[in-house]
TORVEXNU-821630 format. One record per residue: x, y, z of N, C-alpha, C in turn. Coordinates in steps of 0.2 Angstrom, whole numbers, plus 5000, padded with zeros to 4 digits. Layout:
% residues N
XYZXYZXYZ;...
% end
This chain:
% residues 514
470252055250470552085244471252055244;471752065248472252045250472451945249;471751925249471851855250471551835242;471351875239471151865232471751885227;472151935229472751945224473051885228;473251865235473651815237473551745229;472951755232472851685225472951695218;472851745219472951755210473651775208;474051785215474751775211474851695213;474551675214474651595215474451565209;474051595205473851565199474451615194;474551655194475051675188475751655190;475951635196476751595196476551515196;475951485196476151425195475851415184;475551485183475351475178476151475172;476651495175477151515171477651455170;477451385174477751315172477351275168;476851315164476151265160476551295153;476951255151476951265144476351305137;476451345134476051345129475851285123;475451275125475151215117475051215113;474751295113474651315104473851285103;473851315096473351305090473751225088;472851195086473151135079473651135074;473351185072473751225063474851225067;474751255073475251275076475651205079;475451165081475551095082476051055076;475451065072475851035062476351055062;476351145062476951175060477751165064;477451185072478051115076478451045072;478051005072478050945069478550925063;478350975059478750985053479251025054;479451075059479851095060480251045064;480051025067480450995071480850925066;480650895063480850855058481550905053;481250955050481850985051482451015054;482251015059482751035063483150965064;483050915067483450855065483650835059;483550845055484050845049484450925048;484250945052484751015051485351005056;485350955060485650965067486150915067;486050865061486150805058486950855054;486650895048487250925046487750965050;487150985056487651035060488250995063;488350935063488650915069489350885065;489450885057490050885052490250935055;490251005056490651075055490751085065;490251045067490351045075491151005078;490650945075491350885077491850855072;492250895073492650885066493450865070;493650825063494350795071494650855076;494650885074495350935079494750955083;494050975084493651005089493850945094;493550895092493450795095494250815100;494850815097495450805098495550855103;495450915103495750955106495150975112;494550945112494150955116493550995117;493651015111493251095110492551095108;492551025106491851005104491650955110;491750945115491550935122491350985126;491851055123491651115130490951125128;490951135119490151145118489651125118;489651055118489251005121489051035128;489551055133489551035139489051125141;489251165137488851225135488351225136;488151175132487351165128486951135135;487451065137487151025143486951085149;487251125152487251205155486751215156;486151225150485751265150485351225152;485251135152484851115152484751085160;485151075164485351035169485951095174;485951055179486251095185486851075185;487451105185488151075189488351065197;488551005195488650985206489550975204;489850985207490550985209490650955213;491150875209491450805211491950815216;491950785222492350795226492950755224;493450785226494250745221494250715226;494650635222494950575226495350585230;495450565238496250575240496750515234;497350555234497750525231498050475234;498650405236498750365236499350335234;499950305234500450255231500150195229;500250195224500150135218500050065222;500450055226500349965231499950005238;499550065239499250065244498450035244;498350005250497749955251497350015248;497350095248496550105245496750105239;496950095235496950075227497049995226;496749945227496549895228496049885220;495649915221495149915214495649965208;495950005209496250045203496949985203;497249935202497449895201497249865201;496749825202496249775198496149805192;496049865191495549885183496349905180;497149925181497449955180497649865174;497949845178498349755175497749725172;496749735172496449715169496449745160;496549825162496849845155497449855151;497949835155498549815153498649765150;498549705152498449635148497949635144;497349665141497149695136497249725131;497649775133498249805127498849785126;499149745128499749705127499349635124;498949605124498649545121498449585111;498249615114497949665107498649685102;498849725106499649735102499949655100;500149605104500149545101500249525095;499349515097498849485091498849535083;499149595085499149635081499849635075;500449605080500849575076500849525072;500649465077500649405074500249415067;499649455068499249445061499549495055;499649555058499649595051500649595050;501149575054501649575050501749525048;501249455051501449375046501149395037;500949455038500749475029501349465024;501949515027502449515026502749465022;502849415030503249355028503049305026;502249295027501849255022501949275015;502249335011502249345003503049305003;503349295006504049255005503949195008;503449155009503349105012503349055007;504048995008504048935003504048964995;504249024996504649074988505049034983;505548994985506048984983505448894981;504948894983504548834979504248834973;504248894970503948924967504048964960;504848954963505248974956505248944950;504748884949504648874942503948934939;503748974943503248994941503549034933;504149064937504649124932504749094926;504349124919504349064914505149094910;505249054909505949064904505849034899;506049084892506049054886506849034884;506748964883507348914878507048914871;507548934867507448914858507848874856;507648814856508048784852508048784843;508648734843508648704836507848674832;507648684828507148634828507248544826;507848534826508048454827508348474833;508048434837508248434844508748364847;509148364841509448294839510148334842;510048394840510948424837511348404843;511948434842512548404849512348464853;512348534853512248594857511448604860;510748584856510148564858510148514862;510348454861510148404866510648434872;511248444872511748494877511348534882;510948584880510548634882510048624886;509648534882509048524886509348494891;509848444888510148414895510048434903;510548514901510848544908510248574911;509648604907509048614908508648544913;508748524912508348454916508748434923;509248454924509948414928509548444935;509648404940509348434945509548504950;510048524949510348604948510248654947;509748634940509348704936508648674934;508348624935507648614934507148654938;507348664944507048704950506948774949;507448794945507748864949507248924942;506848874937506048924932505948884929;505248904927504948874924505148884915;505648804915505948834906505448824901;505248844898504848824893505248824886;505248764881505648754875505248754870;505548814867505148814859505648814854;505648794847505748804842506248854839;506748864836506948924832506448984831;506549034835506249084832506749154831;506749194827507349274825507449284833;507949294832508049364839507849404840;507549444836507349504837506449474839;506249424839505749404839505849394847;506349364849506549334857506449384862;506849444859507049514864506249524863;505849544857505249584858504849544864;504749484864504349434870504649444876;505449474877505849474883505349574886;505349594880505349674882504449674884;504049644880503549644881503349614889;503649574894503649534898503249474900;503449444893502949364891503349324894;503949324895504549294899505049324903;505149294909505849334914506549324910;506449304907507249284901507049244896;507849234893507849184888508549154887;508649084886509149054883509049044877;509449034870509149034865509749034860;509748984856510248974849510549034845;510649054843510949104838510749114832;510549034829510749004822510348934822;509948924818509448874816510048824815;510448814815510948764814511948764817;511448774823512248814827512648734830;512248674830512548604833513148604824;512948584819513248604814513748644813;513848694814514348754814514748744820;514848694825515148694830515448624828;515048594825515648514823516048534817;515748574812516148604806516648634808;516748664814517348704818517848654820;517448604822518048534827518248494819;518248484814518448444808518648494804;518848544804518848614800519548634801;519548634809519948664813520048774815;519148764815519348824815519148874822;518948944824519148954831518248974833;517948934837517248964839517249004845;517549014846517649034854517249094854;517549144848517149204847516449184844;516249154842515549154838514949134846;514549174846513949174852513549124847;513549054850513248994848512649004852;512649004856512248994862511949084866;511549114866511549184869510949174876;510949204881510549234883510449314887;509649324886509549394886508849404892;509049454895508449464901508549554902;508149584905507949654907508049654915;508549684917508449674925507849764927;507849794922507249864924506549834926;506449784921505749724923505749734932;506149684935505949694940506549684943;506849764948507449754952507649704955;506949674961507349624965507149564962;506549544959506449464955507149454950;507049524946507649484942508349464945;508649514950509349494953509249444957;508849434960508749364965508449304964;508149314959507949254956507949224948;507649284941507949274937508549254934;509049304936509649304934510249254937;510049234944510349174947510149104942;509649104940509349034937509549044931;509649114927510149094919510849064921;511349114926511849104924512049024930;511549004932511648914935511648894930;511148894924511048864916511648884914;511748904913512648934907513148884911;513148904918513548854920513648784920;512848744920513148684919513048654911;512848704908512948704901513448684899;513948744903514748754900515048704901;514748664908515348594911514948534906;514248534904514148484900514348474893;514648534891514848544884515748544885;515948534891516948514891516948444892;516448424895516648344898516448294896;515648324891515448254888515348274879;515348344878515348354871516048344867;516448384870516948404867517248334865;517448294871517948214871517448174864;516948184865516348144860516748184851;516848244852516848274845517548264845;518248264848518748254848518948184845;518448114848518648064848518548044841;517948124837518048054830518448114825;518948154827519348174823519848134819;520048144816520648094813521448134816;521948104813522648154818522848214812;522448224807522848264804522148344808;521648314806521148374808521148374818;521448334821521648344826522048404827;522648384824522948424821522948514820;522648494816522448574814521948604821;521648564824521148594828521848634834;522248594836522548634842523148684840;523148714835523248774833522548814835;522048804834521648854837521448864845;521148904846520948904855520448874855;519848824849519248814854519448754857;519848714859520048664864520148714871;520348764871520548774877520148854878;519848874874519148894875518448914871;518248884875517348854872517048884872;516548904868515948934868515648944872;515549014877515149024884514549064881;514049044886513549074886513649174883;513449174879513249264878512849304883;512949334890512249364894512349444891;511549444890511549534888510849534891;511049604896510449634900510249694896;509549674891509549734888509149804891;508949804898508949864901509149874908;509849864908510149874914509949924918;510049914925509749984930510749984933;510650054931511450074933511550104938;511050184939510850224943510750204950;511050184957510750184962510350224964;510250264963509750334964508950334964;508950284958508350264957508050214962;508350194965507950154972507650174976;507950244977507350284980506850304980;506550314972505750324971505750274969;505850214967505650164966505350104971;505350124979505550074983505250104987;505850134993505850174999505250224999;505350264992505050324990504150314990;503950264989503250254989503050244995;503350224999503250215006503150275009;503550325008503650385011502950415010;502650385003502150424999501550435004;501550355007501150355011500950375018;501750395018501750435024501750485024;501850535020501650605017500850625019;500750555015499750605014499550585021;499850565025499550555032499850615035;500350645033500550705037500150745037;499750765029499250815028498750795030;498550745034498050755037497850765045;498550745048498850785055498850855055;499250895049499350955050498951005047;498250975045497751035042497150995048;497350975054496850975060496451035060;496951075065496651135066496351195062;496651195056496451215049495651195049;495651135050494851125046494551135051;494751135057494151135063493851225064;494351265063494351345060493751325055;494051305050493551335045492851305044;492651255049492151225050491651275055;492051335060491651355062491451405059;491551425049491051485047490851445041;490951395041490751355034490051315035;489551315031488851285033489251205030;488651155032488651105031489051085024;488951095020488951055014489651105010;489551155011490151185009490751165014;490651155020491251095022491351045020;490851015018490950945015491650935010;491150995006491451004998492251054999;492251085003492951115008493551045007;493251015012493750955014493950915007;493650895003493750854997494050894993;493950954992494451004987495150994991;495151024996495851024997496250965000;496050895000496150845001496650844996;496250834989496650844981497150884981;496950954983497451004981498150984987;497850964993498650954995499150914993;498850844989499150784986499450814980;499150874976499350914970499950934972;500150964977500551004979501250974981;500950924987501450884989501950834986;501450824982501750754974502050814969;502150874968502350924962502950944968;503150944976503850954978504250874978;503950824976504250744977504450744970;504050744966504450744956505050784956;504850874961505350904960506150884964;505950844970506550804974506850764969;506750734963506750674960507450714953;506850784951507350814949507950824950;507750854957508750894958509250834961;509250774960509750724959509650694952;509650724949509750724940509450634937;508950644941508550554939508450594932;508550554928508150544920507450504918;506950564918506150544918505950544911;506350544907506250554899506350484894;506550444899506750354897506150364891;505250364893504750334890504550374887;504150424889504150534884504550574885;504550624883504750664880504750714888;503850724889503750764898503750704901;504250684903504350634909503950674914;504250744919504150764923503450764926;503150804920502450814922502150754923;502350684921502150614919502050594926;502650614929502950594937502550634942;502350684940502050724943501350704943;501050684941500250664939500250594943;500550544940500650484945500950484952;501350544953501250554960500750544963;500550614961499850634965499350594965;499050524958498750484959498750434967;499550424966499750374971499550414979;499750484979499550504985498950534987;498550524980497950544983497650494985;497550434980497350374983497450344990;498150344993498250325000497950355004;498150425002498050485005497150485007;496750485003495950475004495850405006;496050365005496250295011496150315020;496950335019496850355025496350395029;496350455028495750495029495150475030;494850425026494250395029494350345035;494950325033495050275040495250295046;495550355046495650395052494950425054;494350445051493950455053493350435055;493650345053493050315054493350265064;493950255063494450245068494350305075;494350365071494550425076493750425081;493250415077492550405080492550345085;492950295085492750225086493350215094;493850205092494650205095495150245089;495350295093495850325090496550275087;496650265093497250215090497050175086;496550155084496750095080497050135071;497050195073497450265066498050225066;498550205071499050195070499150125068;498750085069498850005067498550015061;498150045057497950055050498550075047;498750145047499350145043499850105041;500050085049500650005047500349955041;499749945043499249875039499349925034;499249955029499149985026499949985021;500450005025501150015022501449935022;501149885025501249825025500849795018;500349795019499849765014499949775006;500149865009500649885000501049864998;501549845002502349805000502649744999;502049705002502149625003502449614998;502149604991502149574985502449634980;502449674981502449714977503449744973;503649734978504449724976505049654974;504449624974504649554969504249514967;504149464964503749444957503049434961;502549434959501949404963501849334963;502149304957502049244954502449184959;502949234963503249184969502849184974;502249224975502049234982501449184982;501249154988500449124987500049164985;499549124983498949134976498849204980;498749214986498149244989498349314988;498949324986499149394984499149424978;498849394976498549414968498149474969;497849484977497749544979498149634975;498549614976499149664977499149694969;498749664963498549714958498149764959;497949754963497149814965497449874967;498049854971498549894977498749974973;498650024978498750094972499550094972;500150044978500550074978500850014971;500749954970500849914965500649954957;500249984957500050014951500650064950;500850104954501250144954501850144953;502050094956502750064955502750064948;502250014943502449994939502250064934;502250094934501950174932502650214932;502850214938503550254938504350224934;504150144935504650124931504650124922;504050144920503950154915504350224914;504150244917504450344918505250324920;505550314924506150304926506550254921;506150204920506650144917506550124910;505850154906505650144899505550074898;505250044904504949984904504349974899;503849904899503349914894502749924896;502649954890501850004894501249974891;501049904888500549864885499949884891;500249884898499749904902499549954908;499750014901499650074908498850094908;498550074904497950104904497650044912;497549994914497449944918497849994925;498550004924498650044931498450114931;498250154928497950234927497250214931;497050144929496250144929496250134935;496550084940496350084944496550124951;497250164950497250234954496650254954;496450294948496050334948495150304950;495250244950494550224955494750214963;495350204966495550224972495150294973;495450344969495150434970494650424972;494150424966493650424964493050384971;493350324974493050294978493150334984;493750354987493950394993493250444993;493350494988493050534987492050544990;492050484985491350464987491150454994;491750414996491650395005491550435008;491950505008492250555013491650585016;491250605013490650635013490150585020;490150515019489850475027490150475030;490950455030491450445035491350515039;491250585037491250645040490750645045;490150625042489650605046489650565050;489950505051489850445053490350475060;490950515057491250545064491050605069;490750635065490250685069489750665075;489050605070488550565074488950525079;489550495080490050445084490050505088;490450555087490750585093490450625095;489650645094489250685098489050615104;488850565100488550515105488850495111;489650495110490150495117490150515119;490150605118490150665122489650665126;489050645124488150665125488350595133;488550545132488750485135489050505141;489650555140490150555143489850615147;489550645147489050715151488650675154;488250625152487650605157488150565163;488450525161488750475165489150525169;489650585170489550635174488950675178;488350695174487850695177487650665184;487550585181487350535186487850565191;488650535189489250545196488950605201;488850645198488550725202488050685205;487650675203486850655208487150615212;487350575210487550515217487850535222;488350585221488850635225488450675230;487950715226487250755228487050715234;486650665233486150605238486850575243;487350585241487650535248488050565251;488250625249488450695253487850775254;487450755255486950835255487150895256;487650895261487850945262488450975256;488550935254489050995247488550975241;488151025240487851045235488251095233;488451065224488751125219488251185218;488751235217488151305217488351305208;487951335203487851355198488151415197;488551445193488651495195488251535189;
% end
């Protein structure tokens, strides 16, 4: 009796390692269960692995939790410790200077490529300044003493170089300014008077004073573009004017002089146009006066971009909080909401910084402000969800490469973007796409009443920066979640093993579980 219960408790303890197998019906039902359960566990791992758990480690403990239950803990015997040149670190200096010269080759290479961006958009610049069209109006007899004058100094090796002059025809001034305001040209030199060589000879046989009369004008916007026009358009008018001026004292005047007679000689040196000549007329017709305005114009964009990367550092632990009561999808839809809403906010105290140094946002509408305010937040939202995915998709992969994206990213923006493109190689023609170039040329509109033939082209393409971000953020979440469970899952087994090898080549220190 005794040796019949012996066995039969030998069959109910060994019968309690036989898994249940169930019904067929019961089989299916697993199956399809289980199917869903990976795709549930798929969503579960968004609100698990979310950057600040990744970062702070919290989503390792849990992991490590989970692993707990399934497997046994053994406890690593700790390294003795050592000086850096002692024989037993022999291999930890080999692996120490193996990955040394790997991250110093890396950081290198990371110079060499992404700041030669920079200096590559200034490369061979000054070759290229015929791109900068400049309109010349002449006389339509290009016979006259002042037109042939003008083409002259235009040609002279001095000022051929320094843009691309284009010479048209008499056309109004008001027609001139309207092509200058429109930005169909960087400038223009240009007659006054369908018949101003005439009026200047009439003056030398007449005897009377031209010096006041603007024979010759020219007219440029330096609000178009702060650094193009001071550094390059505006240097290449006022070299024209100049050798204008010396071509019209030393081969015009003596020519118009020699065929005076003594009495209309005479009369001429009672007047000043002997001793002075008609100069150039320059008129900037939208001067930037305001220092002030460099700051959101330039500096300030930069800032922008570093802004929206602040709100994504300091709503870490925020999300990873709210990730632990939020199901899947309504974190998704969490994260995207207030992605926007921070950019709303942040860009509505950056218009108000713009305020309270008395910038004038009324140049172009009436609500300058809100104007300012709107394109802010374009511009920061678009970086802003930029970043964000690239930190997400980086923070799964190698964290640092967050910080070489940012630079690339703050570099990439400004290359071309703060002086003409047209000076830059072809290959930066990139730099229309750029949210921070669109912006630029958005705010100058707002600040400087610049021309707006194309704000619908920069609205549009912000606003598909958003609209793209948007779309992404939803896989990047995933793409970071699935990344950083696989590490964690990686980095447990490969502890795991160290344990068992520990286990087998020391027996006697078996980890106890506790």
């Amino acid at each position: 009796m005794s040796s019949q219960n012996h066995a039969n408790g030998t069959v109910e303890s060994s019968s309690n390692l036989i898994p249940y197998a169930g019904s067929e019906s019961e089989f299916e039902y697993q199956s399809g269960h289980s199917r869903g359960s990976r795709a549930s566990d798929l969503l579960r791992r968004v609100t698990q692995y979310t950057e600040y758990s990744v970062a702070s480690g919290e989503a390792g403990r849990e992991e490590e939790a989970e692993e707990e239950a399934r497997r046994k803990q053994h406890l690593a015997s700790q390294p003795t410790r050592h000086g850096f040149w002692s024989r037993h670190n022999g291999a930890m200096r080999k692996m120490f200077f193996k990955q040394w010269v790997t991250v110093i080759l890396v950081l290198c290479a990371y110079v060499l490529a992404v700041f030669s961006i920079y200096r590559g958009s200034m490369y061979k610049r000054l070759d290229r300044l015929t791109n900068l069209k400049v309109l010349v109006v002449v006389e339509d007899d290009r016979t006259g003493i002042l037109t042939s004058t003008l083409l002259q100094s235009l040609e002279s090796p001095a000022v051929a170089h320094l843009a691309g002059w284009t010479v048209n025809n008499y056309i109004p001034e008001d027609e001139v300014i309207d092509l200058i305001s429109k930005e169909k040209y960087w400038g223009s030199i240009y007659v006054s008077a369908p018949n101003v060589s005439t009026q200047l000879v009439s003056a030398f046989q007449k005897g009377q004073n031209v010096s006041d009369v603007a024979l010759v004008r020219c007219y440029y916007e330096t609000a178009r573009d702060l650094m193009g026009v001071s550094l390059y358009a505006k240097p290449a008018l006022l070299q024209a004017g100049a050798v204008f001026d010396t071509f019209l004292q030393e081969e015009v005047y003596p020519g118009l002089i020699a065929g005076l007679s003594a009495g209309q000689f005479a009369a001429l040196r009672n007047t000043s146009t002997l001793t002075n000549p008609p100069d150039i007329l320059f008129t900037d017709g939208n001067p930037v006066t305001n220092p002030v305005l460099l700051a959101p114009l330039q500096v300030g964009l930069i800032y922008m971009i570093i802004l929206s990367l602040f709100q994504i550092l300091w709503f870490l632990k925020i999300n990873g909080d709210m990730a632990k009561f939020l199901r899947p999808i309504n974190y998704i839809a969490y994260r995207m909401t207030m992605s926007q809403v921070n950019c709303l906010v942040i860009s509505l105290a950056y218009a108000c910084l713009n305020r309270a140094f008395q910038i004038d946002m009324n140049r172009k509408w009436k609500g300058g402000f809100g104007v300012m305010w709107m394109v802010s937040f374009l511009v920061m939202s678009a970086c802003g969800g930029a970043n964000e995915n690239i930190f997400l998709v980086t923070g799964a992969i190698l964290p640092p490469l967050g910080g070489f994206w940012i630079l690339f990213f703050v570099i990439l923006n400004i290359s071309a973007t703060f002086s003409p493109i047209e000076l830059c190689p072809a290959v930066f023609r990139f730099t229309y796409a750029l949210p921070i170039k669109n912006g630029y040329e958005l705010m100058k509109m707002i600040l400087l009443g610049t021309y707006s033939g194309h704000i619908g082209r920069y609205f549009g393409v912000l606003v598909a920066w958003v609209v793209l971000n948007n779309l992404l953020m939803p896989f990047c979440l995933l793409f970071f979640a699935n990344m950083s469970k696989k590490k964690i899952v990686t980095e447990l087994a490969k502890e795991k093993a160290e344990d068992q090898d520990d286990e087998r080549s020391e027996p006697g220190k078996t980890a106890r579980t506790p």
